[in-house]
C-alpha positions in Angstrom: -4.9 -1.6 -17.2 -5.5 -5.4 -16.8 -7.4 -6.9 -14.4 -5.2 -9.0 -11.7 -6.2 -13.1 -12.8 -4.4 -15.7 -10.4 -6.7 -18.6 -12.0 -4.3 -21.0 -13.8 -2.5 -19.7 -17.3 -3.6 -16.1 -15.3 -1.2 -13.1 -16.9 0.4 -12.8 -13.2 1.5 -16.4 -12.9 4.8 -16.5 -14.2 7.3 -14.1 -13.7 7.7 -11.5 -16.0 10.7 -12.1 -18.9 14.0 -10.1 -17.6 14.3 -7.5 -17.9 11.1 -6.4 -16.7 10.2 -7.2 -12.8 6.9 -6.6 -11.2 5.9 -5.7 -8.1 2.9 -6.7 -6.4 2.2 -3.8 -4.4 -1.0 -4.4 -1.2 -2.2 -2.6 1.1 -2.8 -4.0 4.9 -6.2 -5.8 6.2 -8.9 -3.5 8.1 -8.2 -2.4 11.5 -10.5 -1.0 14.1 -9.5 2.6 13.0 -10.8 1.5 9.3 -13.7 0.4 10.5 -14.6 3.7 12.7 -17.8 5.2 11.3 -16.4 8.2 10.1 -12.7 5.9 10.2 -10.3 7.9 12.4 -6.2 8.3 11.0 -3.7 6.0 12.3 -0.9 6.8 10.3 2.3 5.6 11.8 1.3 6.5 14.9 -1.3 3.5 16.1 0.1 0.4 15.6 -2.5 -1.9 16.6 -3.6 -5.7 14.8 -6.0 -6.4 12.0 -9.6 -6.9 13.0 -11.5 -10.5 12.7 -12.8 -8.7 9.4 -9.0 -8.2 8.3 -8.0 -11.5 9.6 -10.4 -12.5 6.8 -9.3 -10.4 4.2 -5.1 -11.4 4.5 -6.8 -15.1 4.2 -8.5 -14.3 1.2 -5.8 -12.1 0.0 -3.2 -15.1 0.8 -5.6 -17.7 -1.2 -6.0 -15.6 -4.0 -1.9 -15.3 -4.4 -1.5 -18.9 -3.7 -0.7 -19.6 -7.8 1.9 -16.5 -7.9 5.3 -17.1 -7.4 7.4 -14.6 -5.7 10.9 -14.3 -5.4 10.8 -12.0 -2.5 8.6 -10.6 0.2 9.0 -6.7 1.7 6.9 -5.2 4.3 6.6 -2.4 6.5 7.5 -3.2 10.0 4.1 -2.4 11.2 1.7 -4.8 12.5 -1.2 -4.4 10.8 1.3 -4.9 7.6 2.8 -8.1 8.9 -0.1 -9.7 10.0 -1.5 -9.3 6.4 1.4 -10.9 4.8 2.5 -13.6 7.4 0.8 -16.6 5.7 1.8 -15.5 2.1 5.3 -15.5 3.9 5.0 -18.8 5.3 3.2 -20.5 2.8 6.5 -19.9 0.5 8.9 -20.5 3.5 10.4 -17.0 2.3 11.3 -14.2 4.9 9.2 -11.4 5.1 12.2 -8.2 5.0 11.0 -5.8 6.9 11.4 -2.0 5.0 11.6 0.8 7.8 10.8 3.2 4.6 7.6 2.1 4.2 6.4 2.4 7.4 2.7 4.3 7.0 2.7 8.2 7.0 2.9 10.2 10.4 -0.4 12.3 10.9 1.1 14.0 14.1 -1.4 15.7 16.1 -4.3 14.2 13.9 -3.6 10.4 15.2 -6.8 9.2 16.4 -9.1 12.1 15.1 -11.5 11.6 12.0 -11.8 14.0 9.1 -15.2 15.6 10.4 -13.2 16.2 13.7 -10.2 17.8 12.0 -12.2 20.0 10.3 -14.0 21.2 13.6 -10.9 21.2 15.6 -8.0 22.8 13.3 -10.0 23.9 10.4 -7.1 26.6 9.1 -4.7 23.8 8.5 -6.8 21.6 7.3 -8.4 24.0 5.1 -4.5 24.5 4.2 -3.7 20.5 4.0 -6.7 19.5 2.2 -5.7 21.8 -0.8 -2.3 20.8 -1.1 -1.5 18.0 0.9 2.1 17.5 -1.0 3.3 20.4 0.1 1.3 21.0 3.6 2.3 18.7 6.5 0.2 17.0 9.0 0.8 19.0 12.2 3.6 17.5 14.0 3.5 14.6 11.1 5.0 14.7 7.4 3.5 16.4 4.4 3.1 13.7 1.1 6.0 15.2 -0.4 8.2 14.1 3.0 7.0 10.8 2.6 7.6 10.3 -1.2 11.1 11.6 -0.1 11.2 8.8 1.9 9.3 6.3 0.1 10.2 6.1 -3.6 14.6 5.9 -3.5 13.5 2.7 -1.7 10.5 1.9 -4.0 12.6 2.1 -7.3 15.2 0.2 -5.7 13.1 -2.8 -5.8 11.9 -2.0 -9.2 15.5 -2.4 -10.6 16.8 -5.4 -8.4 14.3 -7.8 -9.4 14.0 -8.6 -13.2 12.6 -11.4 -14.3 10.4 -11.5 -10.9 7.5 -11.2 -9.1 8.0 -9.1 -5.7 5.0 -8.4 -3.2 5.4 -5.1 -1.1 2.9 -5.2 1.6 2.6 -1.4 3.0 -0.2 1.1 4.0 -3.0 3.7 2.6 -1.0 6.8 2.1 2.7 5.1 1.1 0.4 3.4 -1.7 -0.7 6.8 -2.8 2.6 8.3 -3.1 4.0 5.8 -5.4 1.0 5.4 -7.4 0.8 8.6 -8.3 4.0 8.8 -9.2 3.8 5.9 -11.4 0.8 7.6 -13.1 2.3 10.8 -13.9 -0.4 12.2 -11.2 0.3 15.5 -9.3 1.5 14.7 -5.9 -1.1 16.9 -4.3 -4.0 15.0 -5.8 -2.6 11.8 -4.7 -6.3 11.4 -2.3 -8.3 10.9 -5.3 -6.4 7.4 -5.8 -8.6 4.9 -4.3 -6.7 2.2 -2.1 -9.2 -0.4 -0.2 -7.7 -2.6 2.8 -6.4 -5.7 1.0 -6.4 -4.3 -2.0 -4.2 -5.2 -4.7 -1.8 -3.1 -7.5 0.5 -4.5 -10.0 3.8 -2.4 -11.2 5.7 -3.2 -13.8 9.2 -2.2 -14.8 11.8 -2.3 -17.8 13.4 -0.8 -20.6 10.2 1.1 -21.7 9.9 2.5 -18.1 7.3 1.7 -15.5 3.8 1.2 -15.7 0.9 0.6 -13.4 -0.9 -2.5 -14.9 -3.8 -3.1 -12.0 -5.0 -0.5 -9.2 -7.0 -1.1 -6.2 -7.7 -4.8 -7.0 -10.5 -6.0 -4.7 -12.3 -8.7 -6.8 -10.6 -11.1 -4.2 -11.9 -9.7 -0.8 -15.1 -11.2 1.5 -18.3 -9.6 1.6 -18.9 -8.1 5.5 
């Protein structure tokens, strides 16, 4: 993989040559449920704004973009999500197009709860969900398989309708997950071991020798605490 440069005569700079597009793929700022000690799950559930801390980050994230042209802007409808990419946005006077698909995964009856409380409260199913997550749903939420199902047809989409460009996709913890793995040829239900840090970056490229993940979990770019 190479690391993500946005210093001047960076890799990530210019477009890509068509046919290859590339998507630059973030995940949100922190939020008060990130920054829970243990963090509690949100999913698509709790819809609530970046923190002062995430504030920071999306500035950070938007500085460190500043060189990189894009050709388009997506985002999940969230807020968290919007806030994150609204300067990027308007630094480029482009719209940000809102993606109802990649909206962040529903946790159901585990909204609010963190893992050490799960466990204590329903540990069956999330004995159940812990060892298979792509096929086991969160109660009264979607299992990772539901949400690649709803995820990646959109996803691949973009991959196709941008050659020759850079697209950002701004969009959430798990969503990332699901199409990383994917990307990586990693088994759906092991899609938790991919790391993916608030504000962090992933680069995906795409073309006639198929699609490759060039950068994960970026965070070279993000303030200290």
């Amino acid at each position: 993989m190479t690391s993500l440069n946005s210093t001047s005569g960076g890799p990530f700079d210019r477009p890509p040559e068509a046919p290859v597009s590339r998507i630059v793929l973030v995940r949100h700022g922190s939020t008060e449920a990130n920054e829970k000690r243990p963090f509690v799950l949100q999913g698509s559930e709790i819809d609530g704004p970046l923190t002062p801390y995430g504030v920071r980050q999306a500035a950070a994230l938007t500085r460190f973009l500043s060189p990189i042209s894009f050709s388009a802007i997506y985002s999940s409808p969230m807020r968290r999500a919007l806030e994150t990419v609204r300067e990027i946005a308007a630094s480029r006077s482009l719209d940000v197009r809102k993606i109802e698909a990649f909206r962040e995964c529903q946790v159901g009856e585990w909204m609010g709860l963190s893992w050490d409380e799960i466990r204590q409260q329903d540990p069956e199913r999330c004995a159940r969900f812990l060892a298979d997550p792509a096929s086991e749903c969160h109660p009264g939420g979607e299992s990772f398989r539901d949400l690649r199902q709803r995820v990646l047809p959109t996803f691949d989409e973009l991959l196709t309708r941008h050659p020759g460009e850079n697209v950002l996709v701004l969009a959430h913890n798990l969503v990332n997950r699901v199409i990383l793995a994917t990307k990586l040829g990693i088994e759906l239900r092991l899609a938790r071991t991919i790391r993916q840090s608030n504000c962090c970056i992933n680069v995906i490229e795409h073309g006639p020798a198929g699609t490759e993940v060039v950068t994960l979990n970026s965070i070279w770019h993000l303030p200290e605490r």
